[in-house]
C-alpha positions as CSV (number, residue, x, y, z in Angstrom):
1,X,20.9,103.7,114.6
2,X,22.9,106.1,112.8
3,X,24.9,107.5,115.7
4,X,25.4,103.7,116.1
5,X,26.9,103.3,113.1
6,X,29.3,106.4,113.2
7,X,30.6,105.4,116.2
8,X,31.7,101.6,115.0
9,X,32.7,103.3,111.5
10,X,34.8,105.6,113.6
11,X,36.4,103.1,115.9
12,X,39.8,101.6,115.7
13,X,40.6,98.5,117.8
14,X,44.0,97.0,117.2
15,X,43.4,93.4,116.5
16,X,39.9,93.9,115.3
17,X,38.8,91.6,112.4
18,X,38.7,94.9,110.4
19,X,42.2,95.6,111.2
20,X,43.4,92.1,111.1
21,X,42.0,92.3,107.5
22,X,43.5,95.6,106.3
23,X,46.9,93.7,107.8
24,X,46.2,90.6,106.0
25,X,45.6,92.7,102.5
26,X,48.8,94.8,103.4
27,X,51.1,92.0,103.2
28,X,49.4,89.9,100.2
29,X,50.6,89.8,96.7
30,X,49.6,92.9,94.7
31,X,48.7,94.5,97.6
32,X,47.9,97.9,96.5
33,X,44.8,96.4,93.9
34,X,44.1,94.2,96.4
35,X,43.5,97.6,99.2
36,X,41.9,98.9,96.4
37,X,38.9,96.3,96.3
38,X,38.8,96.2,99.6
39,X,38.5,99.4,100.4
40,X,35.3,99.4,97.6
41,X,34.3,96.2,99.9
42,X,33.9,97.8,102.9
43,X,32.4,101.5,101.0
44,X,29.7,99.0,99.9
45,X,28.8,97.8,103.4
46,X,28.4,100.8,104.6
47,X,26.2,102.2,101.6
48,X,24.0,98.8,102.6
49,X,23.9,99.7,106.7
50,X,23.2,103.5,106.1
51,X,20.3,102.0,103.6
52,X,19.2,100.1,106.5
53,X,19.3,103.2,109.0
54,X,17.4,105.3,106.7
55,X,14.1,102.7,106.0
56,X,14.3,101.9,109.3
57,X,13.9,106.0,109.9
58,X,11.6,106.4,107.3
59,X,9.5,103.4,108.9
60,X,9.6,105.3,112.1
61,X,8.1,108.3,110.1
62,X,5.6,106.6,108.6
63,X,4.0,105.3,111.3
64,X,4.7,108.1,113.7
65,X,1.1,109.6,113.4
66,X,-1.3,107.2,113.9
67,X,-4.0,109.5,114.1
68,X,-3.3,110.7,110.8
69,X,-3.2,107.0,109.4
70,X,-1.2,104.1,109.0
71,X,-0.7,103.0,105.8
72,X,-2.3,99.7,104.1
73,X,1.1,98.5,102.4
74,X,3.6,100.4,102.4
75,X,4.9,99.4,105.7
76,X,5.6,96.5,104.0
77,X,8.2,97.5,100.9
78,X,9.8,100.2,103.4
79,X,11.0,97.0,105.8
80,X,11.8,94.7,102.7
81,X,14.5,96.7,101.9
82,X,16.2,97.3,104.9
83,X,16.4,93.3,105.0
84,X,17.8,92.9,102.2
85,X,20.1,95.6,102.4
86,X,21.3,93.9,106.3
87,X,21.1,90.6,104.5
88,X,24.1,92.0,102.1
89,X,26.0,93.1,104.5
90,X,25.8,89.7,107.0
91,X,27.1,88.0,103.6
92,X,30.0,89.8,103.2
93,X,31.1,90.2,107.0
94,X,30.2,86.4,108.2
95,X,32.1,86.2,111.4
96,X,31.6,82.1,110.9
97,X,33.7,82.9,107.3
98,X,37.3,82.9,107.1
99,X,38.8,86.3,105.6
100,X,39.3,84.6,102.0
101,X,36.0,83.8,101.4
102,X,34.8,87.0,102.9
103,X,36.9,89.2,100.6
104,X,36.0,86.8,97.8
105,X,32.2,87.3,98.9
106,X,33.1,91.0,98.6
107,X,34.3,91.2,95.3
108,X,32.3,88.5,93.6
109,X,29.2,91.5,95.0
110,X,31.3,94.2,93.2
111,X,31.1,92.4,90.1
112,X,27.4,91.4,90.0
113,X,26.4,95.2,91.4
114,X,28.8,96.7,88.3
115,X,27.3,94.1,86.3
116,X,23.7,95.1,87.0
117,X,25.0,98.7,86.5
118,X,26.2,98.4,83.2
119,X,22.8,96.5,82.3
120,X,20.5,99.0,83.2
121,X,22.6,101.9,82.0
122,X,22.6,100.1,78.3
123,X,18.7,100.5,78.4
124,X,18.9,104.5,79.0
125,X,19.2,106.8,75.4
126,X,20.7,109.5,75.2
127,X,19.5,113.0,74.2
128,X,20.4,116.4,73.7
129,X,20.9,116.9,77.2
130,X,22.5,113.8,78.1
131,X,24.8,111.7,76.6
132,X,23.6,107.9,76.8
133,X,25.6,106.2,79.9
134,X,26.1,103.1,78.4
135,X,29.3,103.7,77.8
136,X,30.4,105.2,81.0
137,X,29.5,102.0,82.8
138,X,30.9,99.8,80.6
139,X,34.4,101.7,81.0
140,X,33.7,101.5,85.0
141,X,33.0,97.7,84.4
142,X,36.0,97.4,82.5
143,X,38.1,99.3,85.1
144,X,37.1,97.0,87.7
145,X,37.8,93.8,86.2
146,X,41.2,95.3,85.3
147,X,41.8,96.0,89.3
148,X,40.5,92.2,89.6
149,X,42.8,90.7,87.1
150,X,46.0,93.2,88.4
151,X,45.1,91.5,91.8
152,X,45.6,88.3,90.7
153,X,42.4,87.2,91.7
154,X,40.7,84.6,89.5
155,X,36.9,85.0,88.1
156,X,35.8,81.3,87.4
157,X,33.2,81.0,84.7
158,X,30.6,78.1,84.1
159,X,30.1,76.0,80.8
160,X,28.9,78.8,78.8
161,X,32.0,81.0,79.4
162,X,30.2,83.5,81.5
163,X,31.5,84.4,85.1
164,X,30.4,82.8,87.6
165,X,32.6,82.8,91.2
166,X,35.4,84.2,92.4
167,X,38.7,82.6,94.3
168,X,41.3,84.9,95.8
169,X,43.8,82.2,95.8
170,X,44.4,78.9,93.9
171,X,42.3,76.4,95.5
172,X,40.9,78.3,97.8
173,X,37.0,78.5,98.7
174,X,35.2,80.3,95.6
175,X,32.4,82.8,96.4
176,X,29.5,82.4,93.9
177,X,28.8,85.9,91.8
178,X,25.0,85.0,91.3
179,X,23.1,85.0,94.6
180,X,19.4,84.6,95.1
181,X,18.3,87.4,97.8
182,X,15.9,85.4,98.8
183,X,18.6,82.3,99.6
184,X,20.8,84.9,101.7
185,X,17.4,86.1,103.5
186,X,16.4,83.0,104.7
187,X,20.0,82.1,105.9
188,X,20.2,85.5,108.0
189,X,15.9,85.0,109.5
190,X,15.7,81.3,110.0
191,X,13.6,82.8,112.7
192,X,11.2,84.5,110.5
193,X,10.1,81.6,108.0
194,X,8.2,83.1,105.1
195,X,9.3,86.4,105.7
196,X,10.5,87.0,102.5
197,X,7.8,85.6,100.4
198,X,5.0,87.4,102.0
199,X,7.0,90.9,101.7
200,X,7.8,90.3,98.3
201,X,4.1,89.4,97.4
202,X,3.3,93.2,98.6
203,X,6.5,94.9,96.8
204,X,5.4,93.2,93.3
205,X,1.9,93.7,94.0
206,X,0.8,90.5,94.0
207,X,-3.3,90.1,94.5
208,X,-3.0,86.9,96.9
209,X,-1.1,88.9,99.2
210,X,-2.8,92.3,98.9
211,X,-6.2,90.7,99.3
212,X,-6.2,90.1,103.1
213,X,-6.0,93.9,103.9
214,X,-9.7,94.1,101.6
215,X,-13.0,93.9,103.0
216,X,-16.0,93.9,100.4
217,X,-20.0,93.8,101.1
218,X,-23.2,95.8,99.7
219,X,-21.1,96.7,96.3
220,X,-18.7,98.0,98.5
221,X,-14.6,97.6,99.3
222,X,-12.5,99.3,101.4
223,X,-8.8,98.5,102.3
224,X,-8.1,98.8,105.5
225,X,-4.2,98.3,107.7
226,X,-3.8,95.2,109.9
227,X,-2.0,96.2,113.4
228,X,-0.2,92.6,112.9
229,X,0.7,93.0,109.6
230,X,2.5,96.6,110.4
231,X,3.9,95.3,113.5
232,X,6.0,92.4,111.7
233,X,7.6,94.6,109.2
234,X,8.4,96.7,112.3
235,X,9.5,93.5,113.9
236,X,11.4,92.6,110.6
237,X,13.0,96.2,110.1
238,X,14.4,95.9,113.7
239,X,16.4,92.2,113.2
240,X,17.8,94.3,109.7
241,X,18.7,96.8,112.2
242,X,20.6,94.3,114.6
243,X,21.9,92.1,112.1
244,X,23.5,95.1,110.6
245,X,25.0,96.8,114.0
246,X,25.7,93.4,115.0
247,X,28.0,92.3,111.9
248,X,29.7,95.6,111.4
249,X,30.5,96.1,115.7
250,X,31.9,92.4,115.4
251,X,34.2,93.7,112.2
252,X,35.2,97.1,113.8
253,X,35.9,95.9,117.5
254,X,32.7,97.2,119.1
255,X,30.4,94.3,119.7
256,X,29.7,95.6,123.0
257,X,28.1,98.5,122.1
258,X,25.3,98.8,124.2
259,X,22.6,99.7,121.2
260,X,23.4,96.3,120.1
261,X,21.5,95.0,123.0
262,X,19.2,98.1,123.1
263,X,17.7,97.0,119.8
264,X,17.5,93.3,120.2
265,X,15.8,94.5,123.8
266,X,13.2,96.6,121.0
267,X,13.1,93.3,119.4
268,X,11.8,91.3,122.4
269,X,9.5,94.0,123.1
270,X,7.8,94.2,119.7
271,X,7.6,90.0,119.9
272,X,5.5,90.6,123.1
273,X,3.2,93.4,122.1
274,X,2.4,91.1,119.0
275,X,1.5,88.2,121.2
276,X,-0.5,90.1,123.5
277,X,-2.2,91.7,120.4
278,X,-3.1,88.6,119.2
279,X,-4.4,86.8,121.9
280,X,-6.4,89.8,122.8
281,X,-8.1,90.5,118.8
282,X,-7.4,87.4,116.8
283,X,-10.0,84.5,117.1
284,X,-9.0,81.2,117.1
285,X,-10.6,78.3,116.0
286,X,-12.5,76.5,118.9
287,X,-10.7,72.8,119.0
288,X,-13.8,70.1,117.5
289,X,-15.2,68.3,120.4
290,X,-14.6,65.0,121.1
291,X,-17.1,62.4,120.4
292,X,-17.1,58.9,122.0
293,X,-17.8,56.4,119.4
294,X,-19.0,53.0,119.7
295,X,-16.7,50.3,118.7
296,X,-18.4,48.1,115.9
297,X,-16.0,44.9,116.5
């Protein structure tokens, strides 16, 4: 994937969505903030895709010596965030989304990421080593909702006062700042209902979903993988995979790439090995018979 991905980052197609976007930036008002937070836009998608290349790498690692062992769980967390990574970057590049919503998607993401920055930073002391980074991230905040403002662009805020979407024109469609992950996840995997829950219940470590992998008799237990259960986050980690080479080659010109249909071809193949797999090892449940009964009038 990540020759992939320097090829598309690379390429340069006039009349590309990503160059029709850099054009339509160019001529707005306060262009040069506005290039600015663009630019941090698209720096931030490809953080998210190169995320997605290396767990989808470090997936291919893990599992790369069976005879070694595969592991129980961790299968699991390793694809869960290369969805959510993919599910970032399908937000923010939505060929179904006009360019002012998109860049508004963008920037509303700047400002929650910041924002979750400058939280977490506030909760680190300092010492006599290091000075406590609250204050760094709170100027970086502060520098970005000064680019914001500078742009023009307006930051609407709910009852309370606190911000809450962005517009990047008056009266034009206002990208919410607070997502739910799990909202944009089931958007992008309508075809993988539950997905989210069930890799979620592993990442947290939640008993009801650790609990099938556990076997326990004579006073003893013993955790063992589940062939099924490593093949769907493999299944899962490809889709980030194509989402991701599919949304960014659509932005840079390059849809027809052929890894594009190289992975969804992986895809297909995975699908089929499962199904195979499970008609093969997993019992079914034998349909009740049917019983003629008498009529009683």
């Amino acid at each position: 994937m990540q020759p992939t991905l320097q090829r598309m980052i690379e390429t340069s197609i006039t009349g590309s969505p990503a160059d029709l976007d850099f054009k339509t930036v160019a001529r707005s008002v306060r262009a040069r903030d506005r290039q600015e937070l663009w630019s941090r836009i698209q720096i931030n998608c490809l953080h998210s895709a190169v995320n997605v290349s290396d767990h989808l790498r470090a997936l291919a690692l893990m599992l790369s010596a069976p005879t070694v062992g595969v592991p129980v769980y961790a299968h699991t967390t390793v694809a869960r965030v290369a969805v959510e990574s993919a599910a970032n970057v399908a937000h923010v590049l939505d060929p179904a989304e006009a360019f002012e919503l998109r860049f508004a998607r963008g920037i509303a993401f700047l400002i929650d990421d910041s924002r979750s920055a400058q939280q977490a930073a506030k909760r680190v002391p300092g010492n006599a080593y290091m000075q406590a980074p609250g204050p760094r991230f709170q100027r970086r905040h502060d520098d970005l909702l000064g680019v914001i403002a500078r742009a023009r662009i307006e930051i609407t805020v709910n009852r309370n006062g606190n911000p809450k979407g962005v517009r990047t024109s008056p009266g034009g469609p206002e990208a919410p700042i607070d997502l739910k992950m799990s909202d944009l996840i089931t958007r992008l995997y309508l075809h993988l209902p539950g997905l989210y829950n069930l890799m979620s219940g592993v990442t947290h470590g939640l008993p009801h979903t650790l609990s099938g992998n556990a076997r326990f008799a004579d006073r003893r237990a013993e955790w063992n993988m589940d062939p099924l259960d490593v093949a769907s986050s493999v299944l899962a980690a490809l889709n980030a995979a194509d989402s991701v080479l599919a949304h960014i080659g659509w932005h840079r010109g390059a849809s027809d790439d052929p890894e594009v249909a190289e992975t969804r071809t992986r895809i297909a193949a995975v699908d089929t090995a499962m199904v195979h797999f499970g008609r093969a090892h997993v019992p079914l449940p034998k349909p009740a018979a049917l019983r003629a009964a008498r009529s009683t009038g």
